[in-house]
C-alpha positions as CSV (number, residue, x, y, z in Angstrom):
1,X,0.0,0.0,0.0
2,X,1.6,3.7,-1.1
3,X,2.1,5.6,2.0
4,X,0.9,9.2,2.1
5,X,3.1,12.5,3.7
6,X,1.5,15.5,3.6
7,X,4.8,16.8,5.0
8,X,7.1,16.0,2.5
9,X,9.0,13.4,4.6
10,X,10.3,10.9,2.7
11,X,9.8,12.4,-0.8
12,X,11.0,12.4,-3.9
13,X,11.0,15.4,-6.2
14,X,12.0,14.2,-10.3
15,X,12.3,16.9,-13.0
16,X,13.9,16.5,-16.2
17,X,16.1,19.4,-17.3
18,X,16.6,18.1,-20.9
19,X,16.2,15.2,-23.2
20,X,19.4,13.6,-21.6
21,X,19.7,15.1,-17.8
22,X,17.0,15.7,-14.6
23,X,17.0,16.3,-11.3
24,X,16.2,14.2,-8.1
25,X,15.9,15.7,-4.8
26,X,15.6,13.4,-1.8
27,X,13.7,14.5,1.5
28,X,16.5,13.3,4.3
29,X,13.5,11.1,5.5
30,X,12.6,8.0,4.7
31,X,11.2,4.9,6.2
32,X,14.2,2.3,7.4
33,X,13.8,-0.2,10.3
34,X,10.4,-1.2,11.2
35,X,9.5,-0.9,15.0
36,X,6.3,-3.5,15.9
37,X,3.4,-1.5,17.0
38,X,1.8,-1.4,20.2
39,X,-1.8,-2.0,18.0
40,X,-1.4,-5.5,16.0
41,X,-4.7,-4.8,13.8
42,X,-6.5,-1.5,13.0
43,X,-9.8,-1.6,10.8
44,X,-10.9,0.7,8.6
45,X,-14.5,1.3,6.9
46,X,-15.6,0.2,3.4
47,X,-15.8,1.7,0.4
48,X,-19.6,1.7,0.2
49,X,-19.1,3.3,3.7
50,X,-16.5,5.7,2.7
51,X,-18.7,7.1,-0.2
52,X,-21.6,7.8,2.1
53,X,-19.8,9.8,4.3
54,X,-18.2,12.0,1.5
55,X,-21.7,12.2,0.0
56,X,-23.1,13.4,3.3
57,X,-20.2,15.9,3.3
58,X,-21.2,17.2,0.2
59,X,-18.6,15.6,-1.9
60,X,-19.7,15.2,-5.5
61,X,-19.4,11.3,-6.2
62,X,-18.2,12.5,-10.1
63,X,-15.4,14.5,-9.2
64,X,-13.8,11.6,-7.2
65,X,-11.0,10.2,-10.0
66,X,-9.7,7.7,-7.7
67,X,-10.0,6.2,-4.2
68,X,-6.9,4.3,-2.4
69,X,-6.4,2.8,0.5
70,X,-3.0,3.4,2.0
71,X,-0.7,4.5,5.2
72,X,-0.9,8.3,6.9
73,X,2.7,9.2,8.1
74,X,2.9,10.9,11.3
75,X,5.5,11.7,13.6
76,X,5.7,9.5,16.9
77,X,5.1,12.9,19.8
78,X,7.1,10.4,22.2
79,X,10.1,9.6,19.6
80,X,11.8,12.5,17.1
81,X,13.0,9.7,14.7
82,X,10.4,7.5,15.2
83,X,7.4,8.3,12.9
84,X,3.8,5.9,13.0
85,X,1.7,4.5,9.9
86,X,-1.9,3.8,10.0
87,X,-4.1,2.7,7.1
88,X,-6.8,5.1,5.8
89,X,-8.5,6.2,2.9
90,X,-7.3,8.4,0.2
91,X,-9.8,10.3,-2.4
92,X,-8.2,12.1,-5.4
93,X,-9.9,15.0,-6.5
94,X,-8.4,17.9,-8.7
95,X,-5.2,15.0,-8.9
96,X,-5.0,15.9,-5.3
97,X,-4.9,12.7,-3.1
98,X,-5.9,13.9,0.2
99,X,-7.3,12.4,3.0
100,X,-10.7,11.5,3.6
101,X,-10.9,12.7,6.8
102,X,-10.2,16.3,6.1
103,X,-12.6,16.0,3.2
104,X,-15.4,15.4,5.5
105,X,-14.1,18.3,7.8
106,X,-12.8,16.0,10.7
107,X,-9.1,16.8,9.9
């Protein structure tokens, strides 16, 4: 599953300069060793339940282009190097991804 940064951690910017050159720029984040977490499941709604709530929210059902399910990054408040993953649901609209949650105005 693609794991989502609204921060920029761990990205990669690409942008070609010519026909035979372009740039990478690397965040100096990125994901390494894997720490277990202290929840072993997490469960997340379905997609018939997912497009109820954006519809309540007032989200048209034809601009949605694509929905995803994949990881939030966060940073761990306890840990500075330590950052947490949690599966949720990502809805692009405008070829934005953003999270559901601040689509239905709980983020």
């Amino acid at each position: 599953m693609p794991v989502f940064d609204q921060s920029n951690f761990g990205a990669i910017q690409m942008r070609v300069l010519d026909q035979s050159s372009y740039r990478m720029r690397f965040s100096l984040d990125s994901l390494q060793v894997p720490i277990p977490p202290v929840q072993s499941s997490a469960t997340v709604m379905s997609t018939k339940d997912l497009l109820q709530h954006l519809k309540s929210a007032g989200v048209r059902q034809n601009k949605i282009q694509d929905i995803e399910l994949g990881y939030e990054w966060s940073r761990d408040k306890t840990l500075s190097k330590v950052v947490n993953l949690s599966p949720t649901w990502y809805v692009k609209i405008g070829n934005q991804w953003e999270n559901y949650r601040k689509l239905i105005g709980q983020e």
